[in-house]
N, C-alpha and C positions, 0 to 999 in steps of 0.2 A: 851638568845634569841637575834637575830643579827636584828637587823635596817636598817632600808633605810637611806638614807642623804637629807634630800629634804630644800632647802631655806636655809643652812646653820645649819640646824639643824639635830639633828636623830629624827626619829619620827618611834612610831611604825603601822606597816601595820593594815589594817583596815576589811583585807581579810580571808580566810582560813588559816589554818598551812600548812605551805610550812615544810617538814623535810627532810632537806639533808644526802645523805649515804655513807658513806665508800666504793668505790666499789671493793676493797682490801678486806677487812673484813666485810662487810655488814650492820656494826654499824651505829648510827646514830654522823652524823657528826657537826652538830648544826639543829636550829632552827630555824621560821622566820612567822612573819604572812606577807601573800602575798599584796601588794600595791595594791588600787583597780584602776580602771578607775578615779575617781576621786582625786585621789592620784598623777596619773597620770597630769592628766590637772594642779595640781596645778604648780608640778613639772617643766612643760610647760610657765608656767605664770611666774615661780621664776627665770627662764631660761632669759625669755622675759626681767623682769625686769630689770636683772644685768646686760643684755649685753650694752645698754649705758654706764655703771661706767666701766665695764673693757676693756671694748675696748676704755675707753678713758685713760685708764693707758697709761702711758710712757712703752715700751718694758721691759727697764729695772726695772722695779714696778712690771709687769708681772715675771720678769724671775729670781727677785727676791721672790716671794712667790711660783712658781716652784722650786727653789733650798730649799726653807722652807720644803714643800711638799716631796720633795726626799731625804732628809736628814731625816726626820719625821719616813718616811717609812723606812729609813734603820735603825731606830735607833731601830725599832720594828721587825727587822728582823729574830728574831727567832722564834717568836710569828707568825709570816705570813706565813714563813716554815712550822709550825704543820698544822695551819688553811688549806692551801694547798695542804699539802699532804694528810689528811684527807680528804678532801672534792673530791683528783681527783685520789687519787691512785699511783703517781706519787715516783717511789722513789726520792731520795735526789738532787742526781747531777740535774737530768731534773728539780723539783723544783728549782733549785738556782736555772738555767737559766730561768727561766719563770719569777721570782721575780724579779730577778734583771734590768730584760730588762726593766720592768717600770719606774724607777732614770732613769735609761740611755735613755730612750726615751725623759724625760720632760726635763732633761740635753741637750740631741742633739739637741731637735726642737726649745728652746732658742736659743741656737748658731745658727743653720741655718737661725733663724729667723733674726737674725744679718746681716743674709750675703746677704737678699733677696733684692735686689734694684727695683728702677722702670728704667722708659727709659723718656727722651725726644727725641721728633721726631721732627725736622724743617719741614717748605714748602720748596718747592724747591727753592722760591723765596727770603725764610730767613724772610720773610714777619709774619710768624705766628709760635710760638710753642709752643708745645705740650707735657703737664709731663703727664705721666702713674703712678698714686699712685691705689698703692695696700691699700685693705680694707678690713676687716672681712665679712665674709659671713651674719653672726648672730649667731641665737640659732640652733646646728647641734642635730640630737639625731642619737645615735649609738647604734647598736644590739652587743653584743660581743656572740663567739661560745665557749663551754665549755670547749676545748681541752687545750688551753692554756688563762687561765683566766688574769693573770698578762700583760702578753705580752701585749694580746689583747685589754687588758685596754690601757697600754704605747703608744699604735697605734694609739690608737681616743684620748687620751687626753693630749698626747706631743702635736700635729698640734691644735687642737683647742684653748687651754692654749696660747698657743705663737705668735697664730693669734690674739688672743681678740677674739675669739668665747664664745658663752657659751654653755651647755650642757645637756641634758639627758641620762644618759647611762645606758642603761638596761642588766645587764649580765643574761646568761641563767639561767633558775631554778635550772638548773643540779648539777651548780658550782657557788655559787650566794654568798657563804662565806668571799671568800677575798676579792671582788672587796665592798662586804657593808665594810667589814674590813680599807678598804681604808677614807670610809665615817666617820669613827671614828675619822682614824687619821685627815683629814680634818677638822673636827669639832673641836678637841682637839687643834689644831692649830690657830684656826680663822681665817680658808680660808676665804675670801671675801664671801659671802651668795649670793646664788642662779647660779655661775658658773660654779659649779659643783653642779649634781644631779645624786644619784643613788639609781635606783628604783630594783626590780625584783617578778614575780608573772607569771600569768597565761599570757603567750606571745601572745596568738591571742587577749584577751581584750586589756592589755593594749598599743600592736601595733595596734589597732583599732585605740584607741584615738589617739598616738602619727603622726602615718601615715596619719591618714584623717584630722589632725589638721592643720592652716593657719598659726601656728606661728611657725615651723621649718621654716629654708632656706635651710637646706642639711640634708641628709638621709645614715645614713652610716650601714655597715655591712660585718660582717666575718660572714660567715654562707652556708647554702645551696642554687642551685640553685633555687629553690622550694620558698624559704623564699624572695628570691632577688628580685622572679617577683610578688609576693604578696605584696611586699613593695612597687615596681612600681605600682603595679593595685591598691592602695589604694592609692594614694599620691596626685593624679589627682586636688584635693580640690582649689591647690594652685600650680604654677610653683616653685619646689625644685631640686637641682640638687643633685646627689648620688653619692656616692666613696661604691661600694660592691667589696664584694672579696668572690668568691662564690667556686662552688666546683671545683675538676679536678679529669682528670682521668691519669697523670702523663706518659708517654713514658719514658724507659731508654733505648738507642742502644747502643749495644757491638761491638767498629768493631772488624775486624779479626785482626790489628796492635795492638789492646789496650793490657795494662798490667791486664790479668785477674784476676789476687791473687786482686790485688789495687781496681778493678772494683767491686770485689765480696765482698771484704771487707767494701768497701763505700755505696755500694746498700744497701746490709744484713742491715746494722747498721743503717741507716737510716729507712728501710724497719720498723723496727723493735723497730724503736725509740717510744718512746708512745703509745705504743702495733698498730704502726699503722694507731694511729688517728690522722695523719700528713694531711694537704689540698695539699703540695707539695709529700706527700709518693711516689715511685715508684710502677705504679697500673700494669703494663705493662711492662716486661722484656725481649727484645728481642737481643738476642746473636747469634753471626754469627756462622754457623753451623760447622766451624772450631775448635772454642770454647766453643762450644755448653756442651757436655759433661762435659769437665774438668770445669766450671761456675757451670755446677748444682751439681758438686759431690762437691765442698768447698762451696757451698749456705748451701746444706743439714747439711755439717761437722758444719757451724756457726752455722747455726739453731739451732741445738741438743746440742750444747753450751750453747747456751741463759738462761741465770737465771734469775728466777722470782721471784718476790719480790716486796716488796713497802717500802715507808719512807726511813727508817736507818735503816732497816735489808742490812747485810753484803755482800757485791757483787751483789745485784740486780741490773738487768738489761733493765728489762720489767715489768708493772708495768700490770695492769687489763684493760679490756674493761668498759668502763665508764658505763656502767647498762648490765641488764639481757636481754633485747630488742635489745640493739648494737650488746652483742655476738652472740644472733640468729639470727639475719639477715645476719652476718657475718659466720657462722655455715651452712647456705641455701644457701649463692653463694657456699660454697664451694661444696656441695653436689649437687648443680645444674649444678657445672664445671665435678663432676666427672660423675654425670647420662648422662654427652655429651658427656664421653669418654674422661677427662679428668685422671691425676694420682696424689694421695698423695705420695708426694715424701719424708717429713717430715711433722711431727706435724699434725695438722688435727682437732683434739679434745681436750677436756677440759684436764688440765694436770692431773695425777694422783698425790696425798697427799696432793691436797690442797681441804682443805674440805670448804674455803668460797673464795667469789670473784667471780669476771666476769673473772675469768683467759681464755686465748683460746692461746693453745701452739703456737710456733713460727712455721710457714706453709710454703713449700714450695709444688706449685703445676706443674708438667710439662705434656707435652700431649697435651698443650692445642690451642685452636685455636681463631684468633681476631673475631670468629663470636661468641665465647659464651658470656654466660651472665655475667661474671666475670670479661671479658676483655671490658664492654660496661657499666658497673656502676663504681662510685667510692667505692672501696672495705672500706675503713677507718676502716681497722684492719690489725694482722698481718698476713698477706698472699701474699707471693709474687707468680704470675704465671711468668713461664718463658716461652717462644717463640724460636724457632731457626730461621735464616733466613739467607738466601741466595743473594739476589739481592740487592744491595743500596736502588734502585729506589722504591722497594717495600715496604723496610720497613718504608721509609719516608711518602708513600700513606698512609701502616699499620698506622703507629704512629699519623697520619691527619685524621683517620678516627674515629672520635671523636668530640661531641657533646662540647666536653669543649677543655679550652684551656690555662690553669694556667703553670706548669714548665715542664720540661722536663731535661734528662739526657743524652751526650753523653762522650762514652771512645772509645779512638785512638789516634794514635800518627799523622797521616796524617793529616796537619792541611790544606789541600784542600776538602781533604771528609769532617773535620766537620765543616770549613766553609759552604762550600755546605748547609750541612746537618739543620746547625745553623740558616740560612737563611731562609731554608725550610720548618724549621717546626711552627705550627701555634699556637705558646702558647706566653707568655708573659716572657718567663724565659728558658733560655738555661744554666747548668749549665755542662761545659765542665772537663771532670778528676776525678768528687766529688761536692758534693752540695755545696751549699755558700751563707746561709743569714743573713744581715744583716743588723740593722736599716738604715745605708747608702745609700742602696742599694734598688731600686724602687722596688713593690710587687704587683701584677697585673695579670688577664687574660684579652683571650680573649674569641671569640666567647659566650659559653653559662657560661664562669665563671670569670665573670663579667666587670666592668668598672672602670677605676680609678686608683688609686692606693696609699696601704699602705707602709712607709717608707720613705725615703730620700726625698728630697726638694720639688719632683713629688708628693709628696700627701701631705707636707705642700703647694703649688700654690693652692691647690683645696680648699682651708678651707678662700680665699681670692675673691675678685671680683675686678676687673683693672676699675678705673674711668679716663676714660679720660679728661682733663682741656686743653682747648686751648687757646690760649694768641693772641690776633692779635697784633702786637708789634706796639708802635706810632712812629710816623715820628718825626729825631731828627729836 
């Protein structure tokens, strides 16, 4: 049965049986009693505590028990592999990359944190100056979202770690194995007590407590829009500032110049990656009506490709929908696109021979139009709808006419149209040829998905506060 980490210690949960499932095979994946509200607050207090002692570490005291920490984790790294891909379905290759990004996160955010300097500002007079020293924020608490458990830890606990913050991090119920797994290794180490905390249990109690409480200074999350402004409308208690990364509903435009074998190839795969449950997916496929055809007939050709599997079975590709709930909600846009006169072009339905799992074959729908319901939610499965279109200008309004505003995808070789186009459009992520993320590199929306940002040196600034010192200089 799997533990929380709380004050440096594992402690067990005080609440209900939390039991996690396979959603590959339906098995159960471990066990856990849920951390109550109480559990919570203490969490909070052991948070409180420690952040004086490590934010008065030397950087390098810090960046050495982060390399402690990510050596720890690797060395248990086959052990973290089972736990994860048992708990999310994931075959192999996608698990490495989820695992590994966590070392590499607590690895990057030390070095960056190296590189981060302040400024002195004179008066004009030379009369007075001014050091800008950066400072830890405090105690952050972070929500992480189920899809990519490891990552998503690496994201809030590189920046916090390296600033001197301290933490709560609550991963979902859904996927809540490897990130307490992490709490193990932590303990087994002699991380510093109360820097790290990791709880998980019933999300609205214990974001109750953590939200309305006075002793965070920042509020972070990977999650839905839904969750983002319930975080805000609970926080009110206290002035907290927030780094969310919430949902999208993703654009990719096809011009009529792009390489379409290369466009369709990098869509599909990605489309497809994680059965789907991608926050940057391609929600919204719109192909210039020159292209139009020959795009959907090699989409349909991958699609019918796609092998499904999970773990270290041989050649998997696509792994399940993370529960039974995901797939039909995902299962109801699709039937909602076809009753508007939408087409299943491939996939559609549950695959045939596989008798467990959240499997939902790989989808391709076309017919369809940016007023249905399919083009207006985030899909987070595998279903790509495709679009044709004709005019620049339109499809740039098309691809803006959206409530969120996370990544987007342009293919063409005219680098004035996807200038234009790059400038045009209103998300936080333009990735031109083929997607491209990573930790380097800023992670962010806008409009309705969200504020901040995960990754590169832009979301370590956010985990600090600029104290200004002025010096009035004496007369020699």
């Amino acid at each position: 049965m799997y533990k929380h980490y709380i004050d440096g210690s594992l402690v067990q949960g005080l609440g209900l049986t939390l039991a996690v499932h396979n959603p590959a095979t339906e098995q159960e994946a471990g066990t856990l009693l849920k951390a109550t509200e109480e559990q919570a607050q203490t969490a909070l207090e052991a948070a409180q505590k420690a952040f004086p002692i490590w934010s008065g570490y030397s950087l390098k005291q810090r960046g050495e028990w982060m390399e402690r920490l990510a050596q720890a984790i690797e060395a248990r790294r086959e052990q973290i592999l089972e736990v994860l891909m048992s708990e999310t379905g994931k075959p192999l290759p996608q698990a490495v990359e989820d695992m590994e990004m966590l070392p590499r996160c607590l690895r990057y955010y030390y070095e960056e944190a190296k590189r981060l300097h302040g400024r002195i500002i004179e008066d004009e007079d030379q009369g007075i100056m001014s050091l800008m020293k950066r400072q830890p924020v405090g105690v952050v608490v972070g929500y992480l979202a189920w899809n990519f458990p490891l990552l998503n830890l690496g994201y809030k606990l590189g920046p916090v770690l390296a600033s001197g913050c301290t933490c709560v991090i609550k991963p979902s119920p859904l996927t809540p194995l490897t990130t307490l797994l992490i709490g193990e290794i932590a303990e087994e180490i002699g991380f510093p007590a109360g820097v790290i905390n990791l709880i998980t249990g019933d999300t609205i109690e214990l974001a109750s407590v953590m939200n309305t409480s006075t002793i965070p200074r920042m509020l972070t999350l990977i999650g839905s829009t839904s969750a983002g402004k319930a975080i805000v409308g609970q926080s009110a208690t206290s002035i907290k500032r927030f780094s969310l990364e919430l949902g999208g509903n993703a654009p990719a435009i096809v011009l009529p110049d792009a390489d379409v074998e290369a466009a369709c190839e990098q869509l599909v795969n990605l489309k497809f990656g994680n059965a789907g449950q991608i926050c940057v997916s391609p929600n919204r496929v719109f192909v210039h009506e020159s292209l139009y055809e020959t795009f959907v007939a090699k989409a349909v050709e991958k699609a019918n490709r796609v092998t499904l599997g999970w773990g270290r079975e041989p050649q998997a590709v696509m792994g399940p929908m993370i529960s039974a709930g995901h797939r039909s909600r995902v299962q109801e846009l699709i039937a909602s696109a076809v009753a508007e006169g939408a087409s299943v072009a491939a996939g559609g339905g549950i695959p045939n021979g596989i008798d467990k799992g959240y499997y939902l074959e790989p989808t391709i729908i076309t017919n369809v139009t940016p007023s249905m319901r399919i083009c207006k939610e985030e899909i987070f499965g595998p279903v790509m709808p495709i679009m044709p279109y004709s005019d620049r200008e339109q499809v740039i309004q098309e691809a803006n006419n959206t409530e969120f505003g996370l990544a987007s995808y342009v293919f063409g070789t005219d680098i004035n149209d996807i200038l234009h186009i790059a400038e045009s459009l209103e998300v936080g992520t333009v990735c031109v040829n083929g997607p491209h993320y990573s930790v380097e590199l800023p992670h962010g929306g806008v409009k309705e998905s969200g504020i901040g940002k995960d990754c590169s040196v832009y979301s370590l600034e956010e985990y600090y506060t600029v104290k200004r010192i002025t010096i009035r200089k004496g007369k020699s």
